[in-house]
N, C-alpha and C positions, 0 to 999 in steps of 0.2 A: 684620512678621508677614504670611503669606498667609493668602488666604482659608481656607484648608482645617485650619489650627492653627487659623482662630477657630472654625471651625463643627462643629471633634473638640472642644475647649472648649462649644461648645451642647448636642452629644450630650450629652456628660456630665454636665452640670449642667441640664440644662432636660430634654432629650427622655425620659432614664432614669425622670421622673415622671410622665411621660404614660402613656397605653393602649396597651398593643400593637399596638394596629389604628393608631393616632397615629404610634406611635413607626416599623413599616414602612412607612407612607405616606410618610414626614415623607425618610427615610433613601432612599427610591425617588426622591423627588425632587432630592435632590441627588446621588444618583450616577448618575441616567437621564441629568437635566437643567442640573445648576448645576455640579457637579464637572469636566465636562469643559472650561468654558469660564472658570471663576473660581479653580479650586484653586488652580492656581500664581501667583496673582495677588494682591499685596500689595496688603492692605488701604486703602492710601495713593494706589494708582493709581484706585481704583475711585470713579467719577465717574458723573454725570446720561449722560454719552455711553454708558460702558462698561453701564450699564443697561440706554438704551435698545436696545445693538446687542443684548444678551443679549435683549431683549424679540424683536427682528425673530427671531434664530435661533429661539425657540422657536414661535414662530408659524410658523417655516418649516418645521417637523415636523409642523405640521398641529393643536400641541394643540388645544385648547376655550379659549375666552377665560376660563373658571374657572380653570383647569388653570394657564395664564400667570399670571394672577394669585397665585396661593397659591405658584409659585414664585418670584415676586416680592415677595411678602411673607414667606417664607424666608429670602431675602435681606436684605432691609430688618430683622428680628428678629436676626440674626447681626451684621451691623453694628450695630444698637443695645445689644446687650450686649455688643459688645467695646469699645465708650464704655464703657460701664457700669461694667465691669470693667477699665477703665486698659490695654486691651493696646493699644489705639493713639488718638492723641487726636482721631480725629473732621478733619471733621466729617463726619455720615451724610448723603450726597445725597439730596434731596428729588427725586422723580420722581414722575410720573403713574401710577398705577394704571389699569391696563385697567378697564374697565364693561362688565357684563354683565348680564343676566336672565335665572338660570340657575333663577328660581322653577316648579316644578311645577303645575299647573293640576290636574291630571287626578284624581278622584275616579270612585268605583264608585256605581252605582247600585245599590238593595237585594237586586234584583235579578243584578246582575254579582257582587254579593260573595255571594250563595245559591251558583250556579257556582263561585264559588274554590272557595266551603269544601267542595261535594261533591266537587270532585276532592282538595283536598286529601286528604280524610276517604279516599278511595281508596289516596290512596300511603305517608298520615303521620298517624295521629292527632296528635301530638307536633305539626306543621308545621300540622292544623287548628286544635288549641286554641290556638295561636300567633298564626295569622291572628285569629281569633275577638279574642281577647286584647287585641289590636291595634287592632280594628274600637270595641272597648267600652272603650279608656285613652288613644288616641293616642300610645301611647309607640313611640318609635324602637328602630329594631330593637339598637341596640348596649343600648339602656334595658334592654329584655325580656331578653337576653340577659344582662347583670350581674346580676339581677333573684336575690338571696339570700332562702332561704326568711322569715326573720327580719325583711324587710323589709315582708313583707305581715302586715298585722293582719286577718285576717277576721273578727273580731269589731265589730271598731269601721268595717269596711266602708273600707279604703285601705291605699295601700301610699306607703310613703315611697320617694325618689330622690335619692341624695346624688351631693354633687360632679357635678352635671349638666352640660352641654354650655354651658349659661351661667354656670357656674359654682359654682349655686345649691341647695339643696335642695329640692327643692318636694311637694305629695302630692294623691293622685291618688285622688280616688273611686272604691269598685269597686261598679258595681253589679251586680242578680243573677246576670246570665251571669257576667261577671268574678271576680267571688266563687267559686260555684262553680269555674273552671276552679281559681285560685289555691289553693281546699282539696283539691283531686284531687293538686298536685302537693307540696301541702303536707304531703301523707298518704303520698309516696315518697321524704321528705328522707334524700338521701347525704351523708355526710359529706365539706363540702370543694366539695361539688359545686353550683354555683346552682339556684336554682328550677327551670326548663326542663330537662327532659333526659331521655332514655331511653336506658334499657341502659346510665348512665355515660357514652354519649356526647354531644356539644354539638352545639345546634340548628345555631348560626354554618358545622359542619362539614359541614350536609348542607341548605343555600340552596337546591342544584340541582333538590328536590324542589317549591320553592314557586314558581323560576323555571319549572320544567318545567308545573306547573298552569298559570302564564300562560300560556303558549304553547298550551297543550290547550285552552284558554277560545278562544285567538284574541284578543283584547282587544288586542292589538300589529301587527297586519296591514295591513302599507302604513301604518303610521306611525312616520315617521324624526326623526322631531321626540320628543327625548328629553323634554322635556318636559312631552310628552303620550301618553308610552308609561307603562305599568302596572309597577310595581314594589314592591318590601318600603314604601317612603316611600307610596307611594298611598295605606298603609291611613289612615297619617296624618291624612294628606289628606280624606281620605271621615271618619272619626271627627270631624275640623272640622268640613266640610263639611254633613253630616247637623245636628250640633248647631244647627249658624247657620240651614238650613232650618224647624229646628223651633223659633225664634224667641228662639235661648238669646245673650243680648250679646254682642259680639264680644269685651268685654271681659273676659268666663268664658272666653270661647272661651281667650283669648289668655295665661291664667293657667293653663289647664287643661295647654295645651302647653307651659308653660313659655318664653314669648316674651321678649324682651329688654325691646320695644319693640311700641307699636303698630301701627306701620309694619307690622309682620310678618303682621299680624295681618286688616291691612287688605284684601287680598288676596281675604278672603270676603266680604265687605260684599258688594258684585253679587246675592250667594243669598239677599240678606233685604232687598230693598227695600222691604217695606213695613212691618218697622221705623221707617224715615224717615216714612214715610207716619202710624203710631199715636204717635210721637212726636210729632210738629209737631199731630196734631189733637187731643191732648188739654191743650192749652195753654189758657187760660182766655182766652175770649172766642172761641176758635177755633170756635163755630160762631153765633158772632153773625153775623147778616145786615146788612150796611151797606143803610139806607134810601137 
């Protein structure tokens, strides 16, 4: 069997239940990047070598050590369900995975995010209550975007999030700003159509407005280090961020966003050192005086 019967085999059983935004990334990847160099290639020849030359080609195009990766672990998911499913007996080459730190740093100050939202508020009401939204739940922009009216209780103050990015359900405080924004569009339910939206159109469809506010702020200027330029994830970012400032556990923190692990989480510690500081001095004895 070649590669390309196993991974028309994956589309159809795996990818068709994924998100659309999943399913053409997932499909870009292997007809930009894997198809031309593994289709015709039986499943049986493909080895640690055949890998790694596939690893040097894609780095020869320049991608992002992310980029290599997730198509490399495309690869390795296509091979592990054609074990699975008996189309050829294995075994799946164990190879090295690229490493990277492709984590975000970059957070607004109360300030930077007053400027987003006045320009927003200029070009999009719809793209500022979004930001806003954003700034007061930390949810991801694909979140806000699935975001059904039916899923926000304004009464009881949250909105629930199924089938998340972890896989998980989780729910999410709204407080008063958030509330408010969630009853304005709870108050324009289309039939069919998600939470966000104006005119029956999707927020997803008109980004260029919230990119274009970045760029009008300047917040990106002479910074080529992506992951310290300003984006939809930022808000993210800064909604942590602020929390850990204002002395809230990393632990809330890490629940609120829906984290796997704490590792993830850890990341903000740095913005509340002196947590460690109120922790360790209320320990008993911690201000005894040794004579």
């Amino acid at each position: 069997m070649k590669f390309s019967e196993a991974f028309e085999h994956y589309r159809q059983l795996v990818l068709t239940s994924q998100s659309p935004r999943e399913i053409k990334t997932e499909l870009g990847r292997w007809q930009n990047h894997l198809a031309p160099t593994l289709a015709d290639m039986p499943l049986k020849e493909i080895r640690n070598l055949q890998i790694l030359q596939l690893q040097k080609s894609l780095e020869m195009k320049n991608l992002s050590p992310q980029s290599v990766y997730h198509c490399l672990s495309l690869v390795r998911r296509v091979l592990k369900r054609a074990v699975e499913w008996e189309l050829y007996e294995g075994p799946v080459p164990e190879f090295r995975m690229p490493k990277f730190d492709n984590r975000r740093m970059r957070f607004l100050t109360s300030d930077e995010a007053r400027r987003l939202l006045e320009e927003l508020k200029a070009k999009s009401v719809l793209w500022h209550d979004i930001a806003l939204f954003a700034l007061q739940t930390g949810l991801r922009a694909g979140e806000i975007y699935a975001l059904r009216p039916f899923d926000v209780d304004v009464e009881r103050g949250h909105l629930k999030l199924y089938d998340t990015k972890n896989g998980s359900t989780r729910i999410i405080p709204l407080n008063v700003t958030a509330k408010a924004i969630a009853s304005k569009y709870k108050n324009d339910i289309v039939q069919g159509l998600p939470l966000f939206h104006e005119d029956e159109k999707l927020p997803e469809n008109s980004y260029r407005i919230f990119r274009y506010a970045v760029k009008t702020c300047g917040f990106n200027v002479g910074i080529s280090d992506r992951r310290e330029q300003v984006c939809f994830h930022t808000l993210r970012h800064t909604f942590a961020s602020w929390l850990v400032q204002q002395g809230a556990p990393l632990v809330l923190v890490g629940q609120l966003l829906g984290h796997k692990s704490s590792k993830m989480t850890m990341r903000y510690a740095h913005l509340s050192p002196q947590q460690g500081f109120n922790a360790v001095s209320s320990l008993p004895l911690a201000k005894f005086a040794m004579e």
